[in-house]
C-alpha positions in Angstrom: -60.9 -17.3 -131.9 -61.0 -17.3 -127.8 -60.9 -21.2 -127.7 -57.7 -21.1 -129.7 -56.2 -18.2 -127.7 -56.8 -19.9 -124.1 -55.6 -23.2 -126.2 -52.1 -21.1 -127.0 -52.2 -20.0 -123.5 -52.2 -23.1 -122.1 -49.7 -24.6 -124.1 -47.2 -21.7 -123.7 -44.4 -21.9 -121.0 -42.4 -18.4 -121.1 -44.3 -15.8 -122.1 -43.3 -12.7 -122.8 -46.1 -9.4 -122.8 -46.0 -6.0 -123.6 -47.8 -2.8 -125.2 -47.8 0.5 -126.5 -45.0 3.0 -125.8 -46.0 6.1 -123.8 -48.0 3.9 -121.5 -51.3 4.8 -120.1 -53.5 3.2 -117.8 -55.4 0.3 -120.1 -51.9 -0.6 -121.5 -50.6 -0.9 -117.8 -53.6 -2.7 -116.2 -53.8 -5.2 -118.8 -50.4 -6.1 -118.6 -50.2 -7.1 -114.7 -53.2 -8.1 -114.9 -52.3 -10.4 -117.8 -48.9 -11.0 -115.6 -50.7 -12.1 -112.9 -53.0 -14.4 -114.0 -50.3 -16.4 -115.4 -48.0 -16.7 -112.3 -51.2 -17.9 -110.7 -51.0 -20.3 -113.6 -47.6 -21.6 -112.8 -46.0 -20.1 -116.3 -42.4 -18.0 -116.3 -44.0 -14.5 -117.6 -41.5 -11.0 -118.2 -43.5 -7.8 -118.6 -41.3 -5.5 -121.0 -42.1 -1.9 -121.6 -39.5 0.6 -123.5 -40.9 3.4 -121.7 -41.1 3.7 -118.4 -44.2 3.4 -115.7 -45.7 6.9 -115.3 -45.6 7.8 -111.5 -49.6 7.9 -111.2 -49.1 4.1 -112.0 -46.6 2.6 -109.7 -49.3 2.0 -107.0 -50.5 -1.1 -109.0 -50.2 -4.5 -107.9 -46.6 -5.9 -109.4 -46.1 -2.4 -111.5 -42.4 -2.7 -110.0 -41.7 -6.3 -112.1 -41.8 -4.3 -115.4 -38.4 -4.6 -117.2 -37.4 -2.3 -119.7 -34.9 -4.4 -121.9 -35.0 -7.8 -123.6 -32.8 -11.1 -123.4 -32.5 -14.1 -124.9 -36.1 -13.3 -127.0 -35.2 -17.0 -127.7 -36.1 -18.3 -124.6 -40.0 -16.9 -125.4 -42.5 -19.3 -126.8 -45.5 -16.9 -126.8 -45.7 -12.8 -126.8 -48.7 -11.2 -125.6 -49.1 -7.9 -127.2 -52.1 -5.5 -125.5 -53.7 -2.1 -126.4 -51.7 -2.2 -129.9 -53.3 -1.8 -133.0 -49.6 -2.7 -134.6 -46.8 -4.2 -133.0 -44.6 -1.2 -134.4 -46.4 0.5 -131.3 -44.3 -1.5 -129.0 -41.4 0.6 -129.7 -38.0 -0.5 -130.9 -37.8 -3.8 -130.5 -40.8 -4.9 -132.5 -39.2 -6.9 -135.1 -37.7 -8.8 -132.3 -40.4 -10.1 -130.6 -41.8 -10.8 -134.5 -39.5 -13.9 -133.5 -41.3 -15.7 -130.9 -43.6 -18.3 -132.2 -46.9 -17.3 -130.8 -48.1 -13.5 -130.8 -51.7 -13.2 -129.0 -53.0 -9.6 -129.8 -55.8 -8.2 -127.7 -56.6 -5.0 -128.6 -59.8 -2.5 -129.4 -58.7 0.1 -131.5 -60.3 0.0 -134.4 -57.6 0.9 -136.7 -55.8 -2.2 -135.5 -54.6 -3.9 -138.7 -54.7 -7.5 -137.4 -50.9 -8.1 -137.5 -51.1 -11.5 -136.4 -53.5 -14.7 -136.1 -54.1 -15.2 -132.6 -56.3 -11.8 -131.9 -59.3 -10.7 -129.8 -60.5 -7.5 -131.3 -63.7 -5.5 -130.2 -63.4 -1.8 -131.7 -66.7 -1.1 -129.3 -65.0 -2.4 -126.4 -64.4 0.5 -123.6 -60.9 -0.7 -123.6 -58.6 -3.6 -123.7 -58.8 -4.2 -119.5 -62.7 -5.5 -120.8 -61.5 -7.6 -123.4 -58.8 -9.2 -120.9 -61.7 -9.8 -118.4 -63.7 -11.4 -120.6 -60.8 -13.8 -121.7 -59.9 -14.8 -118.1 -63.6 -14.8 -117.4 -64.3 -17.9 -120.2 -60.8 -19.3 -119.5 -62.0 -19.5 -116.2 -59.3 -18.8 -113.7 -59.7 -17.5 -109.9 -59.5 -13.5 -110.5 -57.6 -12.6 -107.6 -58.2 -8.7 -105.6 -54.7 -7.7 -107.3 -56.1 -8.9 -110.8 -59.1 -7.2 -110.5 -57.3 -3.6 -109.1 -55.2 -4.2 -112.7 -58.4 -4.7 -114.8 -60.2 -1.8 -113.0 -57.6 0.4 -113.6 -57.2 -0.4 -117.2 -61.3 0.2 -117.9 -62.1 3.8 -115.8 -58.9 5.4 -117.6 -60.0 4.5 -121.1 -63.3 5.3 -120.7 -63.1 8.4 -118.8 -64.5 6.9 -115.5 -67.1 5.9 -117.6 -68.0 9.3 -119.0 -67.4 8.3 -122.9 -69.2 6.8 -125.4 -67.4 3.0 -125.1 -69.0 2.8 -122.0 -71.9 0.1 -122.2 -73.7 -2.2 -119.9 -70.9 -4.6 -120.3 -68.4 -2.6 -119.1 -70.9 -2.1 -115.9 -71.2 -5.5 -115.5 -67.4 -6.1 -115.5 -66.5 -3.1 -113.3 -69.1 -4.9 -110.9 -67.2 -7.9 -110.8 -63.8 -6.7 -110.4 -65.1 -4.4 -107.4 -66.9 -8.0 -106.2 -63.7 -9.3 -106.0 -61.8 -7.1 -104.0 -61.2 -3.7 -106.4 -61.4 -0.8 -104.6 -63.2 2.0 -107.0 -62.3 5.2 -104.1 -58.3 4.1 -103.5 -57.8 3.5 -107.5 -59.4 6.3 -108.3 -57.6 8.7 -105.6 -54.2 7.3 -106.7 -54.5 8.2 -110.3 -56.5 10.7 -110.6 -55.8 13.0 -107.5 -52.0 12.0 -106.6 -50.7 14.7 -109.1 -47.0 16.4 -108.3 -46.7 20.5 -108.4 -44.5 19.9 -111.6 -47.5 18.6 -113.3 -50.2 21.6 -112.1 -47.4 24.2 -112.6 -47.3 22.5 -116.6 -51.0 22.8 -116.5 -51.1 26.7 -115.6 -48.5 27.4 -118.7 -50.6 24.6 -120.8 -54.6 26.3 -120.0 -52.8 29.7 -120.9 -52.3 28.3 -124.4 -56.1 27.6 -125.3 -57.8 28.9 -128.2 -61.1 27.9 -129.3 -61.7 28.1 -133.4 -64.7 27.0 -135.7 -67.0 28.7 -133.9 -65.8 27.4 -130.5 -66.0 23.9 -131.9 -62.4 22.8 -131.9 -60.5 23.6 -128.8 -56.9 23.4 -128.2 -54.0 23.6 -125.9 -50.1 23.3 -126.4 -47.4 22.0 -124.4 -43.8 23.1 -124.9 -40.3 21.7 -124.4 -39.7 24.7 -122.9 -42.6 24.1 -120.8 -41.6 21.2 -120.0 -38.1 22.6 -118.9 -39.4 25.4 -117.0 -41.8 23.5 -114.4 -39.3 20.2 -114.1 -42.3 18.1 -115.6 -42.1 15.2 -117.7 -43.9 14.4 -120.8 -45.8 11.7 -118.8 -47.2 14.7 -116.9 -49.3 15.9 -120.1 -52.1 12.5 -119.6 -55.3 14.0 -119.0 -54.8 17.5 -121.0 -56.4 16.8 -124.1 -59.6 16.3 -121.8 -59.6 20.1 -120.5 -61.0 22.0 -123.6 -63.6 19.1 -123.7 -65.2 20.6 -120.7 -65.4 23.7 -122.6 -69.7 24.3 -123.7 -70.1 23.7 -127.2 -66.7 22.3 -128.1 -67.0 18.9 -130.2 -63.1 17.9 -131.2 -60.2 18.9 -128.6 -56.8 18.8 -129.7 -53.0 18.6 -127.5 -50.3 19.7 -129.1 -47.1 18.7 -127.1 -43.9 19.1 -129.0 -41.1 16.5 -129.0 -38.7 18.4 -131.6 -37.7 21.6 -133.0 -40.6 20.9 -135.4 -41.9 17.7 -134.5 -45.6 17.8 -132.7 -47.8 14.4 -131.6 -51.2 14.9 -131.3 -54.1 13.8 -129.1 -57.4 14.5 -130.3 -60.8 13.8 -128.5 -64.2 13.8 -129.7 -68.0 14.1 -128.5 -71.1 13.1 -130.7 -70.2 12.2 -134.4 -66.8 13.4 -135.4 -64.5 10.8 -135.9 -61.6 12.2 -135.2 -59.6 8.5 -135.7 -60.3 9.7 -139.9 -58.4 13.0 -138.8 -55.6 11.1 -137.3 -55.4 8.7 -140.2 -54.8 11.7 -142.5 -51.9 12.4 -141.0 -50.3 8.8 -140.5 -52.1 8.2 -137.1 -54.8 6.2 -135.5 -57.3 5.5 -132.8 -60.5 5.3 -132.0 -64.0 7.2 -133.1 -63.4 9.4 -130.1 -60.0 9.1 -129.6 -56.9 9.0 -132.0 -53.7 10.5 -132.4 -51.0 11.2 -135.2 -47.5 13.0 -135.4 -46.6 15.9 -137.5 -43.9 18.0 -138.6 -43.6 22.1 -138.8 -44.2 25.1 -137.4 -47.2 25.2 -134.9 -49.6 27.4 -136.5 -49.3 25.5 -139.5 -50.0 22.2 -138.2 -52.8 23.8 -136.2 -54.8 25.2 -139.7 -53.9 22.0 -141.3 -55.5 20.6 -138.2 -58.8 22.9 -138.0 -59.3 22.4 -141.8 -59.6 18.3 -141.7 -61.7 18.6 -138.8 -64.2 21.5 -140.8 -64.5 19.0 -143.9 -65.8 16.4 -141.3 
């Protein structure tokens, strides 16, 4: 399937890329770095996003060439679509870009439903920033110091600074060669992860005053409020990272955020350690992910969703 994807590549002209909504760092970082490459390859390329570029991501190289609305989807021979495991993810306008002749998914979710024929899938990848290098690495194209910031970016922030379990030797070996080639681990690292505004840490203190820890201190949990929300002057883009506090907590195996985007509408993040798969949790619920990392959405009252919550991760 690579040969025919770098064949596609080659042949497109205007190219058009995107990915999830409620961007994070692999969906960002594969996208400019995916932009890049193909300016360097003298193609026209548009990065659209509906949401827009958290703060903590704006430092990237050519972050600020993200659009947020489509034109003339006619003029688009191929759409790249990253770090989607269905191109509903991409927000409203998916049945749009369902027009464009060639769709190229690269993805590693492994609930991806392979929506189209172009795709590299690897559910074991650390994220879709590896899968991207390893394309451009067999294409093989120069992998310019602005490239590899991109692809760096997109790999430490979906593998937890390679804390989690999708970290392998390969994603060593490909966080070597990006820092080779001009990525800089300590100015990457210090613009994402310690670059926070007192809106976000004043969210955190009402957020860590929410935890409870249930099954026997297995499952830990925290909740995030619209009122919250209004309170500190934070934005929901704020809340990346909290699902990984009650993980720190000893003996806790799934955690949980709750952040509420309705009266009675909840989305979920859930996190994992060892073997609960907390991607069949999601799934329950009409969500996805990975192993170690999924998500769903739910409706109701709080303490509802949270017992419905505790219950499918107790039959696991």
């Amino acid at each position: 399937m690579i040969s025919e994807i770098i064949e596609a590549i080659h042949e497109g002209q205007n190219f058009l890329i995107t990915a999830h909504v409620r961007l994070d760092g692999d969906a960002l970082g594969s996208e400019l770095a995916f932009y890049l490459m193909l300016k360097g390859m003298g193609k026209k390329a548009v990065i659209y996003n509906q949401d827009r570029t958290p703060e903590r991501y704006l430092f990237l190289p050519a972050a600020h060439n993200i659009t947020h609305s489509i034109s003339n989807i006619e003029q688009y021979d191929t759409c790249i679509v990253l770090d989607c495991s269905d191109i509903t993810r991409v927000g409203d306008e998916a049945e749009n870009l369902r027009k464009i002749k060639t769709i190229i998914n690269i993805d590693h979710h492994v609930s991806n439903n392979g929506f189209c024929t172009l795709k590299m899938l690897d559910a074991k990848a650390s994220s879709t920033g590896e899968i991207v290098f390893r394309l451009m690495r067999a294409m093989p194209i120069k992998m310019s110091r602005d490239i590899c910031t991109n692809l760096y970016a997109a790999i430490i922030t979906d593998n937890g600074s390679f804390r989690y379990s999708n970290t392998t030797k390969e994603t060593f070996l490909a966080a070597g060669t990006l820092v080779e080639n001009g990525a800089n681990p300590q100015r990457i690292a210090e613009s994402i992860y310690e670059n926070d505004s007192p809106a976000r840490l004043k969210l955190l203190a009402k957020a860590l005053s929410t935890l409870s820890l249930d099954l026997e201190n297995r499952v830990g949990s925290i909740v995030v409020t619209q009122k919250d929300l209004h309170e500190t002057g934070a934005a929901w883009e704020h809340t990346e990272g909290f699902v990984d506090i009650p993980r720190t907590v000893r003996g806790i195996e799934v955690s949980v955020l709750y952040t509420q985007r309705g009266d009675d509408n909840y989305k979920l993040s859930l996190r994992s350690k060892a073997k609960v798969n907390v991607e069949k949790v999601a799934k329950r619920f009409g969500g996805g992910g990975h192993i170690h990392a999924a998500a769903c959405w739910m409706k109701g009252d709080i303490e509802t969703i949270k017992s419905q919550i505790i219950e499918a991760v107790r039959e696991l």
